[in-house]
C-alpha positions in Angstrom: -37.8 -16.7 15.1 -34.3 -17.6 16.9 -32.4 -17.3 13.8 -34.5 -14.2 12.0 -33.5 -12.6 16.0 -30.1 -13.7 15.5 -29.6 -12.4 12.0 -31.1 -9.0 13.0 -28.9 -8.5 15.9 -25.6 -9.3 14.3 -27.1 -6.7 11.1 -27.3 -4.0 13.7 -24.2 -5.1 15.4 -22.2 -4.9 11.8 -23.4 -1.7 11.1 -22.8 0.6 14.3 -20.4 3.2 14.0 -18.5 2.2 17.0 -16.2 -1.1 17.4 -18.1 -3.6 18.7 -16.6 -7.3 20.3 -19.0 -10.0 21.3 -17.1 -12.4 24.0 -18.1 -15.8 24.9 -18.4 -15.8 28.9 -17.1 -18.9 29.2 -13.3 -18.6 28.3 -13.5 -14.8 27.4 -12.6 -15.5 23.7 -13.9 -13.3 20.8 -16.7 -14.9 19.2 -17.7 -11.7 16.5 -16.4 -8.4 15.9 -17.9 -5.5 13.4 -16.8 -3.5 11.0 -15.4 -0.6 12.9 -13.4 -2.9 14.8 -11.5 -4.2 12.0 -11.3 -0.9 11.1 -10.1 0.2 14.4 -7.6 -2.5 14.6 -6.8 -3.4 11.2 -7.6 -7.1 12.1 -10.3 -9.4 10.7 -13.0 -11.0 11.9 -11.7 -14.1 11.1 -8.3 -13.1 12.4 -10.0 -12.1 15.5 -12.8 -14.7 16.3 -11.5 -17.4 19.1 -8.7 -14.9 20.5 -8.4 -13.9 23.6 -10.7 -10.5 24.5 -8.8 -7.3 24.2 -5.8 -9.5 22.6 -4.5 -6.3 20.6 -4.4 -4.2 24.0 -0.7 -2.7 24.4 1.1 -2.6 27.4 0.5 0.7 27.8 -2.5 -0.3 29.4 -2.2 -0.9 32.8 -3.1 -4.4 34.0 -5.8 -3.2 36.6 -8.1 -1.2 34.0 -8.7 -4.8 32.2 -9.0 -6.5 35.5 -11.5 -4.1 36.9 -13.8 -4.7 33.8 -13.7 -8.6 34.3 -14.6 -7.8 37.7 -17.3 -5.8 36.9 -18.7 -8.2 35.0 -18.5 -11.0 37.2 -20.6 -9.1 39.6 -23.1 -8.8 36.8 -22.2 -5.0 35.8 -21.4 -3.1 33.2 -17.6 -2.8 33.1 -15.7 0.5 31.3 -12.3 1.8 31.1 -9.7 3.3 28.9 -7.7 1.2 26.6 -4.7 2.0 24.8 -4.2 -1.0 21.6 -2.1 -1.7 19.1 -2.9 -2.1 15.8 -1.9 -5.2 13.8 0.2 -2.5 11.4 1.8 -1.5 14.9 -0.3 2.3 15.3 -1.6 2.9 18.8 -5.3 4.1 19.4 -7.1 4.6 22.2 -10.5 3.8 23.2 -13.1 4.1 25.7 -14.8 0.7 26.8 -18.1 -0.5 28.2 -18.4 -3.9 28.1 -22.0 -5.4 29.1 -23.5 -8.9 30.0 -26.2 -10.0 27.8 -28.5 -12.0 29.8 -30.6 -15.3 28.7 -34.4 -15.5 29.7 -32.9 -18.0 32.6 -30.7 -15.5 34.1 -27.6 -17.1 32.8 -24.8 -14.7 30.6 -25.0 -15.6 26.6 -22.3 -13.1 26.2 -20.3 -9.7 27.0 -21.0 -7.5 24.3 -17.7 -4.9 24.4 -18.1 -1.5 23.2 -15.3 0.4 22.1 -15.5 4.0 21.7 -12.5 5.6 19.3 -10.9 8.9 21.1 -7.7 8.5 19.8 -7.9 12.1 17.5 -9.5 13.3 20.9 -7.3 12.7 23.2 -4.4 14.2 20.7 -6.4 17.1 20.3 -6.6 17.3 24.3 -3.0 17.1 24.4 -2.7 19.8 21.2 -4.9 22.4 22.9 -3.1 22.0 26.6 0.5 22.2 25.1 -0.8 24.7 23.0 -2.2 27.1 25.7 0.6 26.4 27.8 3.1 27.6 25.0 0.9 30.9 24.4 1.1 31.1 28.4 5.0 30.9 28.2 5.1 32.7 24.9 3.3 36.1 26.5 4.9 36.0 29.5 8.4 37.6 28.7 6.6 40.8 27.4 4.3 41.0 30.4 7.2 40.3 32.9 9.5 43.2 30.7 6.0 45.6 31.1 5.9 45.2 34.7 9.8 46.0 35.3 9.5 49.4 32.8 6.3 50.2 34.7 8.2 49.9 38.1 11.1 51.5 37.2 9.0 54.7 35.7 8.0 54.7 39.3 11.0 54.9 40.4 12.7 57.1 38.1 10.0 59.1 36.5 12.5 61.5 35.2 13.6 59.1 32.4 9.7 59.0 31.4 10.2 59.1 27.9 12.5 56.0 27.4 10.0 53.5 29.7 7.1 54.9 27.5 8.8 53.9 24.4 10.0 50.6 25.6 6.7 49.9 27.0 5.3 51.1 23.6 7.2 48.5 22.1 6.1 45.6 25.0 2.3 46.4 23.9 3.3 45.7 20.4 5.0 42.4 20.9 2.0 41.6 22.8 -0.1 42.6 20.3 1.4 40.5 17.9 1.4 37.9 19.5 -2.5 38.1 20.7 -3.6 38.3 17.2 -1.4 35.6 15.8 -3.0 33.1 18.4 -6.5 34.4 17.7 -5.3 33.7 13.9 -3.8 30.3 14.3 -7.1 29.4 16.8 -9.3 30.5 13.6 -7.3 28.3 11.3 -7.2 25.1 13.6 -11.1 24.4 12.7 -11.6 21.9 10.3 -14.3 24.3 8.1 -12.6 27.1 5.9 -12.2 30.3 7.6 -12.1 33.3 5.4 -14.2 34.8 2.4 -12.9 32.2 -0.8 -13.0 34.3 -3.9 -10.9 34.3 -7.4 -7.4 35.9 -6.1 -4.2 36.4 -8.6 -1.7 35.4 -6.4 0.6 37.5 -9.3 -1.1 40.4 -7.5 -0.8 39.6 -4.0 3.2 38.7 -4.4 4.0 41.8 -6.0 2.2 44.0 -3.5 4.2 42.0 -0.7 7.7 42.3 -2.3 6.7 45.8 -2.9 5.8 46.6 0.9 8.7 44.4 1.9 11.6 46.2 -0.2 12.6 49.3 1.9 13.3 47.1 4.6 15.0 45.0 2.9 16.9 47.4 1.2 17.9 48.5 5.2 19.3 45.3 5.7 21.5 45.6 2.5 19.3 42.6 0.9 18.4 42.2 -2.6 14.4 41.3 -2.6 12.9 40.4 -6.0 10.0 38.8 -7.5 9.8 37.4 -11.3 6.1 38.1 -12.0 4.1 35.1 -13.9 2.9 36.0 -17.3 -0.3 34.6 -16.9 -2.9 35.2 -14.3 -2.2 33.1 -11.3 -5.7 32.2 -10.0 -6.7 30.5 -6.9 -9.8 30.3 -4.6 -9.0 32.1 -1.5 -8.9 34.2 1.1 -6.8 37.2 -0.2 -6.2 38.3 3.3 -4.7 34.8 4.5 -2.5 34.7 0.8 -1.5 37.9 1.6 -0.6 37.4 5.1 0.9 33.8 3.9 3.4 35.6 1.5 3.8 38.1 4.0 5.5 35.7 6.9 7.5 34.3 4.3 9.0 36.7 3.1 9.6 38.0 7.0 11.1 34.4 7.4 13.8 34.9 4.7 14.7 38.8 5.9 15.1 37.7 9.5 17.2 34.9 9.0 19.1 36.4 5.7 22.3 38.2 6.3 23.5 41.5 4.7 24.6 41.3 1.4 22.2 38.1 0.1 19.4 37.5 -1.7 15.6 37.0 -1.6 13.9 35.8 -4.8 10.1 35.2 -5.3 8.6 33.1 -7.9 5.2 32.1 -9.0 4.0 29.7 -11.6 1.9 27.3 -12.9 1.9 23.4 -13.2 -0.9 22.0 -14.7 -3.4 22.4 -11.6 -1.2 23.7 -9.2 -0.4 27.1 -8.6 3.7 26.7 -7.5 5.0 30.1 -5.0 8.9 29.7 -4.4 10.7 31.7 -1.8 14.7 31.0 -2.1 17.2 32.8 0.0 20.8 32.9 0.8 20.3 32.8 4.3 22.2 30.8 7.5 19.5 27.7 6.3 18.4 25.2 8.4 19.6 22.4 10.3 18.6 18.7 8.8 17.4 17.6 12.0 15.6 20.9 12.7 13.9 21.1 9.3 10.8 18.5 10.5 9.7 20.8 13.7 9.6 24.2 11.7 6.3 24.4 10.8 5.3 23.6 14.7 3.5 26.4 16.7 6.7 28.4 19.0 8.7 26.4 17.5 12.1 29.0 16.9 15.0 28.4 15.3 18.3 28.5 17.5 21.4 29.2 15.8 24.8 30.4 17.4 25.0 33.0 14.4 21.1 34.2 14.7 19.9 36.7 17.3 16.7 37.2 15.8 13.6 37.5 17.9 10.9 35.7 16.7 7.2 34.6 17.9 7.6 31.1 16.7 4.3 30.9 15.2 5.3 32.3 11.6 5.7 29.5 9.5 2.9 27.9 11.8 0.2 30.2 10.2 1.6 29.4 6.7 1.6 25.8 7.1 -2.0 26.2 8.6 -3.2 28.4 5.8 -1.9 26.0 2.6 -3.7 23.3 4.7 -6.9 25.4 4.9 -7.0 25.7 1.2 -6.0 22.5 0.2 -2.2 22.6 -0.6 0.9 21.8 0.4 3.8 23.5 1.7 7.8 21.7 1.2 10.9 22.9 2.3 14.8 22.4 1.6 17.9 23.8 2.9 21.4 23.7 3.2 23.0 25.2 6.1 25.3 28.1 5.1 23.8 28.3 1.9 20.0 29.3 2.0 16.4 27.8 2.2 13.8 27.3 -0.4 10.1 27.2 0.5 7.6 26.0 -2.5 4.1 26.1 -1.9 1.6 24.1 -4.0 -2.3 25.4 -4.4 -4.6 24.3 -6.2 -5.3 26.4 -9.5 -9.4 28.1 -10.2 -9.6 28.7 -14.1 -9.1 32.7 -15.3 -12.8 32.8 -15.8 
């Protein structure tokens, strides 16, 4: 009965989603670890067994967390507290533990049985979503503080009316903008496909884009083209989010294009990837700048750019080629122009 007990326990223990440690009481040495915990760690059990408890613990973990559970358990308690380890490949993860006694029919302690609760992609969420809402915070607070000066100064010199309405006209705009583009890049963040999916031609969307998109380009003294695909260029999508994909794009290249360059669209298809590239001329992109574009507020700072931007642009592309399943790459050359290619995967014409 011992043994059948035995096997049934270390079954269930195998098999639980969390990562589980059993300790020997004795020296506090690991005497069996599940599957999630060599998961978690990247460790074996054999690896693992007859090490010290909590040997892949990092020294971001301060001392007194670890020593508070050994005290708890010493008392007979149940002992918990945040960990921060190290993987054997070197990755940190973080985990929430509850380590138990397992009593005998005696009263003595067979074991501590150590539970260890992943949070790691929590706690970087956490940190996503409070950096994220204080950047919106920072982001709308320029406009706001602009509104409230042309609001005080229409009280104070209501006989320029016209030009604090327009200004202030132009504050609720930005606002605007930027109000929607967080509600936007919020809807995008969930993991589940936002959106109506249906066939869409991106051939169609492009040209409609580059079409909308020319007068003011033609303002700027820019050349704006767009070599249409002879085929059907169909992807499963949400036309509004390829449309408003194209759309910051193409923004991206007028704001940072100077007069006199170029803007050229093309779309095509390789094997089952739909390709969209968008090459311009532009004042390109610092090397060390090119891995934070893509980040939400993140603007570009150039001593030869006085373009005001919401920083959330290219976040909403990258986020929409994520939602449907692509891929979004980027080169540049500083004084020479920038090429964005995005990859999608291709729906058959019919």
């Amino acid at each position: 009965m011992y043994e059948q007990n035995k096997t049934l326990f270390k079954a269930i223990l195998q098999n639980m989603v969390d990562a589980v440690m059993v300790i020997a009481p004795e020296d506090h040495v690991i005497s069996y670890v599940n599957l999630a915990w060599e998961k978690l760690t990247g460790y074996t059990n054999n690896e693992a067994v007859d090490r010290a408890a909590f040997f892949t613990e990092s020294e971001l973990t301060p001392h007194h967390i670890i020593q508070n559970i050994w005290t708890a358990l010493q008392a007979g308690k149940v002992g918990h507290g945040t960990l921060i380890g190290k993987r054997i490949d070197g990755a940190r993860y973080e985990v929430e533990a509850s380590v138990a006694p397992v009593w005998g029919e005696h009263g003595e302690i067979l074991w501590y049985i150590a539970t260890l609760r992943d949070v790691t992609e929590t706690r970087k969420m956490e940190a996503h979503n409070v950096g994220f809402l204080a950047d919106a915070a920072n982001d709308l607070r320029n406009p706001m503080s602009s509104l409230k000066l042309r609001l005080y100064l229409l009280s104070k010199t209501p006989d320029r009316y016209q030009e604090h309405v327009a200004a202030m006209e132009s504050l609720i705009e930005q606002i605007d903008v930027r109000v929607n583009d967080l509600v936007l890049l919020s809807t995008l963040s969930h993991d589940k496909p936002s959106g109506e999916r249906k066939r869409v031609n991106l051939n169609d969307v492009i040209k409609r884009v580059t079409w909308a998109n020319w007068p003011l380009a033609h303002d700027k003294g820019l050349t704006l083209t767009f070599t249409i695909a002879p085929t059907p260029l169909i992807v499963l999508a949400d036309s509004d989010q390829m449309e408003r994909m194209v759309v910051n794009l193409i923004s991206n290249a007028l704001s940072f294009t100077p007069s006199g360059g170029k803007i050229e669209l093309t779309a095509t298809q390789s094997a089952n990837e739909i390709i969209v590239t968008i090459t311009d001329t532009g004042i390109g992109i610092a090397p060390e700048t090119l891995p934070f574009i893509f980040e939400q507020f993140y603007r570009l700072v150039e001593s030869n750019c006085s373009v005001e931007a919401t920083g959330m642009g290219l976040a909403i592309v990258k986020a929409i080629v994520d939602q449907h399943g692509g891929r979004i790459e980027v080169e540049s050359v500083e004084g020479q122009g920038t090429t964005f290619r995005v990859y999608l995967p291709a729906t058959a014409q019919y």
